[in-house]
Residue, then its C-alpha position, 0 to 999 in steps of 0.5 A: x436393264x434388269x432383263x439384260x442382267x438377268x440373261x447375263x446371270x443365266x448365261x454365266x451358270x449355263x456357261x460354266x456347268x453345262x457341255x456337249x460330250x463328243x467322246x471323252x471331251x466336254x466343250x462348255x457352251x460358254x467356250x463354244x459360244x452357245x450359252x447366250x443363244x441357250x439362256x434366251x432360249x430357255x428364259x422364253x420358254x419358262x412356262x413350261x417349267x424348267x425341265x420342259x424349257x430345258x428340253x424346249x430350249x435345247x432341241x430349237x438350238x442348232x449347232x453348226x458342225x464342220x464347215x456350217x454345211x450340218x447343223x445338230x439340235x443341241x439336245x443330241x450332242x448334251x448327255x441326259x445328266x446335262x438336261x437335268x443340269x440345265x433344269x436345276x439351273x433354271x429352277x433356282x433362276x426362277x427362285x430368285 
C-alpha cells in the first residue's frame, strides 16, 4: 500500500507541473494520460539519480501520435526546462 500512495504522490506532481510543448500549446501529462507511466518510470529507475531517471524515464516513454501507427520518445516532445522540472520533483520525492 505504501508504494502504491507513493507512486499516486509522484504521479499527482508529475501531473500538474510537467507538459509536452507542441508549438504555443502545453498538454500536461496528467490530461493526456502519461504521468502513471512516467512517475513508475521514474520511480525504478531512482539510482541513477534524479536528472539520470529523469532522462532515463522520459526517453523509454513512447508517446502514440495520430492514429497509434507513430510512436515519439517522450523526451523529444518536453522543452529542456521540463526535464529539469521533472528532476527537481524527483529529488524532493526522494527527500521525503
Amino acid at each position: 500500500m505504501e508504494s502504491q500512495i507513493r507512486i499516486s504522490d509522484l504521479e499527482n506532481s508529475i501531473s500538474e507541473k510537467i507538459f509536452i510543448k507542441v508549438e504555443k500549446w502545453n498538454l500536461y501529462l496528467g490530461d493526456a494520460g502519461l504521468s502513471r507511466n512516467l512517475a513508475i518510470e521514474c520511480i525504478s529507475n531512482l539510482d541513477q539519480g534524479p536528472l539520470e531517471a529523469a532522462k532515463i524515464s522520459m526517453n523509454s516513454i513512447n508517446v502514440k501520435v495520430g492514429d497509434g501507427v507513430k510512436c515519439i520518445p517522450l523526451i523529444n516532445l518536453v522543452t529542456s526546462s521540463q526535464i529539469f522540472e521533472l528532476e527537481e520533483i524527483l529529488a524532493r520525492f526522494l527527500d521525503n
